[in-house]
C-alpha positions as CSV (number, residue, x, y, z in Angstrom):
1,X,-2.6,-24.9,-32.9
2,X,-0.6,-23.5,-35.6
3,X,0.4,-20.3,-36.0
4,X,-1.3,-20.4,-39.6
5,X,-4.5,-20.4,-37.8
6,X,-3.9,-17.5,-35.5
7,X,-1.8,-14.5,-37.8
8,X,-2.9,-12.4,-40.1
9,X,-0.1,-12.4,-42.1
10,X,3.5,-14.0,-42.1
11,X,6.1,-12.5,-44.5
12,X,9.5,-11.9,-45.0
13,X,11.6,-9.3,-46.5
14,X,14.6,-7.4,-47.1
15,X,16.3,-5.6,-44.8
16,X,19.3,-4.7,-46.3
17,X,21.8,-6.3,-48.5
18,X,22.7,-8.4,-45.7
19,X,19.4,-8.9,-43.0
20,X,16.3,-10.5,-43.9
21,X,13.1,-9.6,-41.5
22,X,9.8,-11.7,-41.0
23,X,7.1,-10.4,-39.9
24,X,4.3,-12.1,-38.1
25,X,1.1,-10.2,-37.6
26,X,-1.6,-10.5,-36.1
27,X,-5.4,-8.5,-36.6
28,X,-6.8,-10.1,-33.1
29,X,-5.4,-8.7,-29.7
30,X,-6.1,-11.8,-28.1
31,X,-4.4,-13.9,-30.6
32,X,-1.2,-11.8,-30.8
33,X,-0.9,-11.9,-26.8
34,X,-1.6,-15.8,-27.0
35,X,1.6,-16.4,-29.2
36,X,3.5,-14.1,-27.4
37,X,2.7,-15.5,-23.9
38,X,3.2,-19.3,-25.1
39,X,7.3,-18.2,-25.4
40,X,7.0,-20.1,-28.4
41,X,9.1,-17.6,-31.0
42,X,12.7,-17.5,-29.5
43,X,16.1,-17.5,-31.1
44,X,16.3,-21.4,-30.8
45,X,13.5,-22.0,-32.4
46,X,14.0,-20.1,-35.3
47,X,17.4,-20.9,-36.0
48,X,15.8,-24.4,-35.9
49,X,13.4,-24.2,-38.3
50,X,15.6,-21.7,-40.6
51,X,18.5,-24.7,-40.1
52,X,21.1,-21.7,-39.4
53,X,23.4,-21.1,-36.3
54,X,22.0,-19.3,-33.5
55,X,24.0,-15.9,-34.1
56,X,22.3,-15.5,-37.4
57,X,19.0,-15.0,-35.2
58,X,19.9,-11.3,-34.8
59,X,16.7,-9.6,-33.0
60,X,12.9,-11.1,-31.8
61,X,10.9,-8.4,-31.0
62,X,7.2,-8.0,-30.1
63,X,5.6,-4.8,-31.0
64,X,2.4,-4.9,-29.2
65,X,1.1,-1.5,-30.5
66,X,1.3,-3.2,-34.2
67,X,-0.1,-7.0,-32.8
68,X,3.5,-7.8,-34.6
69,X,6.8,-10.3,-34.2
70,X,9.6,-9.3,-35.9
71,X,12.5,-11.6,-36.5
72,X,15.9,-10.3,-37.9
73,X,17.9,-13.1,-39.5
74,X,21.7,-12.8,-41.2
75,X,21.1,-13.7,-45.0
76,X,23.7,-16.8,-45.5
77,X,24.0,-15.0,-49.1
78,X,24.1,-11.3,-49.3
79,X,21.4,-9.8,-51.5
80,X,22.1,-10.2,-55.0
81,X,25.3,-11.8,-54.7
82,X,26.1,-14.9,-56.4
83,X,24.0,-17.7,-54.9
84,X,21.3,-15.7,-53.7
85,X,18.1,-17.0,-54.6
86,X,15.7,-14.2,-53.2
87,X,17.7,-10.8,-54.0
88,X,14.3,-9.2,-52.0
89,X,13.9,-12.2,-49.5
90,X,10.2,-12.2,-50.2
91,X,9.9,-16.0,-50.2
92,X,11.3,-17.3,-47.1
93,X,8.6,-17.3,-45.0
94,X,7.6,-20.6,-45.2
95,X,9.5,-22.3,-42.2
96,X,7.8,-20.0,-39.4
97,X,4.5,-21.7,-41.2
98,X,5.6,-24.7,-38.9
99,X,5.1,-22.9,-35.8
100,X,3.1,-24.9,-33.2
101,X,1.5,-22.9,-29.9
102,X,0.8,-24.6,-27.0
């Protein structure tokens, strides 16, 4: 299943001039603790679908209060800098849409 099918909500944002965070929430207990059981959402596979090294997967971690992942990623181009392409990082969510659970 895809993890379309089972969040709420999957965005990304700013977190400083030089961090972006994704969030990935969800409004059903159930789903949230199904995605977070299947191990699915590591530090591998995001730096695999973002296409960056490992230590720029800073943090995974599940806030269970919230139903929420949250992913802290090293921006490759600090925030408004030359070459940056999303000074707010608002539109980089679209690789975690390729997230498959078991």
């Amino acid at each position: 299943m895809n993890i379309r099918e089972l969040a709420s909500v999957i965005r990304t944002k700013n977190a400083g001039p030089f961090i972006m965070t994704a969030d990935i929430i969800f409004d059903d207990p159930q789903k949230y603790e199904r995605v977070k059981q299947s191990g699915i959402v590591t530090k591998e596979q995001i730096a695999r679908l973002y296409r960056v090294p490992l230590d720029d997967i800073l943090s995974i971690h599940h806030f269970d209060e919230g139903r929420c992942i949250k992913i802290n990623i090293r921006r490759p181009v600090s925030s408004g800098d030359i070459g940056d392409t999303d000074v707010m990082a608002m539109q980089q969510h679209a690789p975690l849409l390729l997230i498959e659970i078991p």
